[in-house]
C-alpha positions as CSV (number, residue, x, y, z in Angstrom):
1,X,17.2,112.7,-35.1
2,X,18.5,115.7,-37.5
3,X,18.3,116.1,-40.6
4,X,22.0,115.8,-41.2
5,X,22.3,112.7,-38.8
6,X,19.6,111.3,-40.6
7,X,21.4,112.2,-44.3
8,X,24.7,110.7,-42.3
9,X,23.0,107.4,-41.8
10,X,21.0,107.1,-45.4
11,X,24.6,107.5,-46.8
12,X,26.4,104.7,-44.4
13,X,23.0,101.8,-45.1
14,X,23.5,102.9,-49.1
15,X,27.8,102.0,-48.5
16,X,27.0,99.0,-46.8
17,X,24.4,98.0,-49.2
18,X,26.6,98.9,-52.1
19,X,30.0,97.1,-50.8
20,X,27.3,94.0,-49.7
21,X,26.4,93.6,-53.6
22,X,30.0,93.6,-54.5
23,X,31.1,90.8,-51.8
24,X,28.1,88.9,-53.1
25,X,29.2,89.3,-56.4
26,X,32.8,88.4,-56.1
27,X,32.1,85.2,-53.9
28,X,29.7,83.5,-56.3
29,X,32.5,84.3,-58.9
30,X,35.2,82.3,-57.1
31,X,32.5,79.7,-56.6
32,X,30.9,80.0,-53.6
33,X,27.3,79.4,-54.0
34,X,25.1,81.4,-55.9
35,X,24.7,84.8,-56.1
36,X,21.2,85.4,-54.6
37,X,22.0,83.2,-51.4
38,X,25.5,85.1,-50.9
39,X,23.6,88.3,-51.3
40,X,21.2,87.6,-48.4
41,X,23.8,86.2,-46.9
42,X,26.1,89.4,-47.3
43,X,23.2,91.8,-46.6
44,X,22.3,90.0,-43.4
45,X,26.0,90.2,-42.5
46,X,26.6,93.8,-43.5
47,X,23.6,95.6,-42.2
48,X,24.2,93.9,-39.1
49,X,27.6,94.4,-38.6
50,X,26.7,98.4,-39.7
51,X,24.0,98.7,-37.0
52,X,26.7,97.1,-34.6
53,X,29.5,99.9,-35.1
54,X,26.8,103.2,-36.2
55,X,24.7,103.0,-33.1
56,X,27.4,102.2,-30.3
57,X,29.6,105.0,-31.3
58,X,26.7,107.6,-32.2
59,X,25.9,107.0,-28.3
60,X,29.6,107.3,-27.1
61,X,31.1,109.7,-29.4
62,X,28.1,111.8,-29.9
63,X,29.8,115.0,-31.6
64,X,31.5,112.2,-33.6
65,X,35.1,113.2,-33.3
66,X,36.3,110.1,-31.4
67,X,39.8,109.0,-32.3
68,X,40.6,106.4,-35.0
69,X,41.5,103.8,-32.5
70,X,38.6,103.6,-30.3
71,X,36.8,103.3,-33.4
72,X,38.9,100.4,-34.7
73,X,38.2,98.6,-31.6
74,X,34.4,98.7,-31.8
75,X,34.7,97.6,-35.7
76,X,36.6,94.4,-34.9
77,X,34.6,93.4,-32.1
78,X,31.4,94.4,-33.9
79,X,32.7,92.0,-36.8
80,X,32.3,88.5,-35.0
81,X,28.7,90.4,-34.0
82,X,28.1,91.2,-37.4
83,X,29.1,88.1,-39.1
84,X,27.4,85.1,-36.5
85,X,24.0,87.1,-36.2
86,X,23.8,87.9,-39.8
87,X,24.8,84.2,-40.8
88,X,21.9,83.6,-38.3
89,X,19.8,85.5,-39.3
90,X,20.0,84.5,-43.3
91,X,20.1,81.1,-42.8
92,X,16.5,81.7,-41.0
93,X,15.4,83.4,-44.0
94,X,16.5,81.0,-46.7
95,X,16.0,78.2,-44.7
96,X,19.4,76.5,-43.9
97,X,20.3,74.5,-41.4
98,X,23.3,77.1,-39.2
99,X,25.7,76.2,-37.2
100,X,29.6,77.3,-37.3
101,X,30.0,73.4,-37.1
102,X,29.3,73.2,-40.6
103,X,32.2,75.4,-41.6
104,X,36.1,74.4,-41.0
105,X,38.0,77.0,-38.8
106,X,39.8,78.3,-41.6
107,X,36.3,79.3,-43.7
108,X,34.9,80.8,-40.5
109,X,38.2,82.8,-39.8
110,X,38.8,84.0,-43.4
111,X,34.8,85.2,-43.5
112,X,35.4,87.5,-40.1
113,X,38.3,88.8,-41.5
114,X,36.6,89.6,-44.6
115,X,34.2,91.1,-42.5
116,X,36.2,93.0,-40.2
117,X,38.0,94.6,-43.3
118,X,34.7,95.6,-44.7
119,X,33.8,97.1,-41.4
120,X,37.5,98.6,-41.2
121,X,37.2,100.2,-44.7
122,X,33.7,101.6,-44.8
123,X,34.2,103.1,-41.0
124,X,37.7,104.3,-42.0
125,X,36.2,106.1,-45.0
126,X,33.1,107.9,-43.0
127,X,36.0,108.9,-39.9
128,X,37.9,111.0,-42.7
129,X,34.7,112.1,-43.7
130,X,33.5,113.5,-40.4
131,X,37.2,114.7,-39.6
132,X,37.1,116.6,-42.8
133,X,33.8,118.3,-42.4
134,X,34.4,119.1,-38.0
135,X,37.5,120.6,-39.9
136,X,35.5,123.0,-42.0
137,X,33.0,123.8,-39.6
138,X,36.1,124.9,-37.2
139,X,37.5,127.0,-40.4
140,X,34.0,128.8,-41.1
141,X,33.5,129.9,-37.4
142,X,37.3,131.0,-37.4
143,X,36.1,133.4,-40.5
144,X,33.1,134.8,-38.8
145,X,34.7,135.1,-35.7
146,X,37.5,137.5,-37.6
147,X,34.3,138.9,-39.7
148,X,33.0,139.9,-36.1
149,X,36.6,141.3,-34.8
150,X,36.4,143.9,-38.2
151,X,32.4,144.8,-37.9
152,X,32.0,144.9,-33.9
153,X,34.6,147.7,-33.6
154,X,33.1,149.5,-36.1
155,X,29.8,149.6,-34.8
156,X,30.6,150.2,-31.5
157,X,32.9,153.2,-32.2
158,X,30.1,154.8,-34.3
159,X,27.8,154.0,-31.4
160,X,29.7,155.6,-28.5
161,X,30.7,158.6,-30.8
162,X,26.7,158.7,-30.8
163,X,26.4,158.1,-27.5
164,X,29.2,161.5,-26.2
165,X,26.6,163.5,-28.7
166,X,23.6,162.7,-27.4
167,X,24.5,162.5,-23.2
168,X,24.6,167.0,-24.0
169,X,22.0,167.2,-26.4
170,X,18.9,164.1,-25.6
171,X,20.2,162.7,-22.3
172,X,16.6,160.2,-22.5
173,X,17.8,158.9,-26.1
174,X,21.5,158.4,-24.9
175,X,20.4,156.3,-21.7
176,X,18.2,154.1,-24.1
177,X,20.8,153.4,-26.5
178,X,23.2,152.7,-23.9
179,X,20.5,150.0,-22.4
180,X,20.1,148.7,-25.7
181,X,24.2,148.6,-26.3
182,X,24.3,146.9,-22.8
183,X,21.9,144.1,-24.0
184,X,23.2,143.8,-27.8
185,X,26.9,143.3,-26.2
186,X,25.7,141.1,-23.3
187,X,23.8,138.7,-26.4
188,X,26.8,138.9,-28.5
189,X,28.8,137.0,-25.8
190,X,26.2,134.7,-25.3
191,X,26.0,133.8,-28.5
192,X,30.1,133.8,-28.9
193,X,30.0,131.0,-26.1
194,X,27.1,128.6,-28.0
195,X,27.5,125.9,-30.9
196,X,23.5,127.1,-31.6
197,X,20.9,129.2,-30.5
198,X,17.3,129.4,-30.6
199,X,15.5,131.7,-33.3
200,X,13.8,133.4,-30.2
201,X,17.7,134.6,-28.6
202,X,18.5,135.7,-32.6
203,X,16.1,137.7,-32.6
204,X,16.6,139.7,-29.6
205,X,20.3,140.0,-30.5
206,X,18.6,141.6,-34.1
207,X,15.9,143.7,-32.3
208,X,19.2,145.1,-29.7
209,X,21.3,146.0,-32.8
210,X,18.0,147.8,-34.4
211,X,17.0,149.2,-31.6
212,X,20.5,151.2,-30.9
213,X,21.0,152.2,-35.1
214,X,17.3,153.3,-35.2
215,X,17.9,155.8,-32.3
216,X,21.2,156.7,-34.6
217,X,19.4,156.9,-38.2
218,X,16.3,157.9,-36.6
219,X,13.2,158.5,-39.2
220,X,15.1,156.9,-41.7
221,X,15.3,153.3,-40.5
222,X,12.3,151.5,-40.1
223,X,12.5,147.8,-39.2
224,X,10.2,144.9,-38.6
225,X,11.2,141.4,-37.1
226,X,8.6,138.6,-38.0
227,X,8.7,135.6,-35.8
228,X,6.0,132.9,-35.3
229,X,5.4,131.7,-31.7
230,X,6.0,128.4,-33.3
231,X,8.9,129.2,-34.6
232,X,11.0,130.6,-31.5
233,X,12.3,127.5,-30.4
234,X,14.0,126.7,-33.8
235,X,17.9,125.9,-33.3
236,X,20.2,127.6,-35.8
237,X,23.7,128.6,-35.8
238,X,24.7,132.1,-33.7
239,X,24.9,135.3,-35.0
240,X,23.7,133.9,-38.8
241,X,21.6,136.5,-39.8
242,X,23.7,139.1,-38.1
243,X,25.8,139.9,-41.1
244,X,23.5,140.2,-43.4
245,X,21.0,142.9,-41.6
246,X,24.6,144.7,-40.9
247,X,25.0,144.5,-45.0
248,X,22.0,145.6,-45.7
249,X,22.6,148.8,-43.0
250,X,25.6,149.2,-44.3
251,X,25.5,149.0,-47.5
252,X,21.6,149.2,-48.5
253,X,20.4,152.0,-46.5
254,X,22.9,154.2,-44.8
255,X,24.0,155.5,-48.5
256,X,20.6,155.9,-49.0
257,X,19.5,160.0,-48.2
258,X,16.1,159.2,-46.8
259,X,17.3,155.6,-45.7
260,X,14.3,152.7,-45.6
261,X,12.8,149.6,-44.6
262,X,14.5,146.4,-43.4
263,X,12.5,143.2,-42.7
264,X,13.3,140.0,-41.0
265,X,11.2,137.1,-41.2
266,X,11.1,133.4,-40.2
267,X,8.8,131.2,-41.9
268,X,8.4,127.2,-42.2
269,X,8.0,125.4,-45.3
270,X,7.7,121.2,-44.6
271,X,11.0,120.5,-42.7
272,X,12.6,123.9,-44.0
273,X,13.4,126.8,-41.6
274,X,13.0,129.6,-43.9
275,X,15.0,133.2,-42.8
276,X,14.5,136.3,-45.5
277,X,16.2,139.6,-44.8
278,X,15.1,142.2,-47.1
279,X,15.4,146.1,-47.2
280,X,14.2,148.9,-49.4
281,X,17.8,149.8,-49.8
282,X,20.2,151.2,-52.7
283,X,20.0,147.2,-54.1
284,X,22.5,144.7,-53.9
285,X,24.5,145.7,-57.4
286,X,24.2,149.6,-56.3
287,X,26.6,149.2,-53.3
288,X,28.4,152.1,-53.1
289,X,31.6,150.0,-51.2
290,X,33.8,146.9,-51.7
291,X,33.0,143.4,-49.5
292,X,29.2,143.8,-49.7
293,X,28.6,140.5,-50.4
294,X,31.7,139.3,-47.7
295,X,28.8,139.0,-45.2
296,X,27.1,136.8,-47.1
297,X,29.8,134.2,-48.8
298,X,30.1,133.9,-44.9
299,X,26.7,132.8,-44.3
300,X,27.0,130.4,-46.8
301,X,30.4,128.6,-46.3
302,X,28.8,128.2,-42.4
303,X,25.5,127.0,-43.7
304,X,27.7,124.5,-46.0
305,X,29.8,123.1,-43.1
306,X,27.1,122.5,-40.8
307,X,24.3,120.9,-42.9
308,X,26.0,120.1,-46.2
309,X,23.6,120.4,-49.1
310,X,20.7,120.4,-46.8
311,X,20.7,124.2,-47.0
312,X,21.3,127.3,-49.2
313,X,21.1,130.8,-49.3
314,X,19.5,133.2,-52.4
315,X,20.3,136.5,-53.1
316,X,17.6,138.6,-55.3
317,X,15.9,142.3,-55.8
318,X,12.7,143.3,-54.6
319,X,10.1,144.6,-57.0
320,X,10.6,148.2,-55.7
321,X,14.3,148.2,-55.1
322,X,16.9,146.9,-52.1
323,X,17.7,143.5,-51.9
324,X,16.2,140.2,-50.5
325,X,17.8,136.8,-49.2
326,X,16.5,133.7,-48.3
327,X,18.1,131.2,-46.6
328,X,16.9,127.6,-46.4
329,X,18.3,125.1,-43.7
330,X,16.9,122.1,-41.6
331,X,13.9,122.5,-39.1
332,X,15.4,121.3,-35.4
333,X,14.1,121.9,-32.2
């Protein structure tokens, strides 16, 4: 499972155990036994009852945008689930006699509605949840969809403009930039199409983009792309380290007179993917244009919306000048 299913889950048992405490609580108040057999009771009950609504609809809505009343339907007939295999199950634990024959209609009634309007509330509360974050994933690939409409054209101007120079003077230089354009352009669609990607197809859509600028900036780019066999098959979100090797072109080392280094390297630390770009550039707070860091408020806001606070990004200097960042996000494979 990923890690932010996993995170989804841990938050849904620590609800349920939460809003099981308080039902315990407030039935031994109005007198109905005590509080440590309501609580296994209620626990029994609500972790059941959770299990009965999480695991159906993780397997039939799996991107979890199902509508709201699907969703109510599979809480009220998880309820009567919930409530007679829980009751079972905590009257095997304390060691009471069960049997819905021991309660009038009414009591068994009122205790699946109270359990249907736990399951109502909780699910209720996790739907707007999911709805809310779906919402800002769709707003932060909206952004670097419009970042891409204001860099590609850019680039690929430059590049052709390149391209009519060289065709006259280097006709071998201008057919292998014009290979390389082919495949940067045909992985940039690709990638356009795809919720994720491997580390392995980012990478070639890096090396294309390299490839074509060093033949423009000649001696004074020099890149190097670090990826671990292991590591190739690591999913990540398209085009996420795009922006910032095109800041730290743009910004870091086209300025520069004699240009420099850029580095990309993946790395694993525990469960953590962990991407640095770094460059021997003019440094981060030497940019000699607006909307250097655009690229990588980007970055972030997309990190944000698809793994919440189970990844980050960190901007620094190297030791010898340029800049380095480090982004942090969940291992999946």
């Amino acid at each position: 499972m990923p890690l932010s299913a996993q995170s989804h889950v841990l938050r849904g048992v620590l609800v349920t155990l939460a809003l099981c405490v308080l039902i315990a609580a407030a039935l031994a108040a109005w007198g109905s036994e005590r509080f440590s057999t309501n609580l296994v009771y209620s626990l029994c009950i609500g972790l059941l009852t959770y299990a009965a609504i999480d695991l159906p609809r993780r397997r039939l809505w799996l991107r979890g945008d199902a509508a709201l009343l699907p969703i109510v339907g599979l809480v009220l007939l998880a309820a009567p689930i919930g409530w007679f295999g829980g009751s079972f199950i905590a009257s095997v634990l304390l060691g009471d006699p069960w049997g819905p024959g021991r309660m009038s209609m009414n009591a068994i009634l009122g205790f699946l509605a109270l359990t249907a309007g736990a399951g109502l509330s909780g699910t209720f509360f996790f739907w707007t949840r999911e709805r809310l974050a779906q919402s800002e994933r769709a707003a932060a690939e909206a952004r670097l969809k419009l970042l891409q409409a204001q860099i590609e054209p850019h680039f690929l101007f430059n590049t052709l403009a390149n391209l009519n120079e060289l065709i006259a003077l280097d006709p071998p230089r201008a057919q292998a930039m014009l290979g390389h354009l082919d495949g940067y352009l045909r992985a940039t669609l690709a990638s356009a199409r795809n919720a994720d990607c491997t580390l392995a197809e980012e990478f070639a859509l890096l090396r294309g983009y390299l490839e074509i600028l060093a033949i423009r900036m000649g001696p004074r780019l020099a890149y190097k792309l670090d990826l671990p066999e292991a590591l190739a098959p690591a999913k990540l979100p398209p085009m996420l380290l795009q922006p910032l090797v095109e800041n730290a072109i743009k910004h870091g080392l086209e300025p520069k007179m004699d240009g420099g280094w850029l580095r990309v390297a993946a790395g694993a630390e525990g469960r953590q993917l962990v991407l640095v770009v770094e460059d021997g550039g003019l440094g981060f707070g030497a940019a000699s244009e607006p909307g250097t860091g655009v690229g990588l408020v980007h970055v972030k806001e997309r990190l944000a919306a698809v793994y919440g606070d189970a990844a980050g990004a960190e901007i620094g200097a190297n030791e010898g000048g340029g800049t380095r960042i480090t982004l942090r996000l969940p291992l999946q494979t």
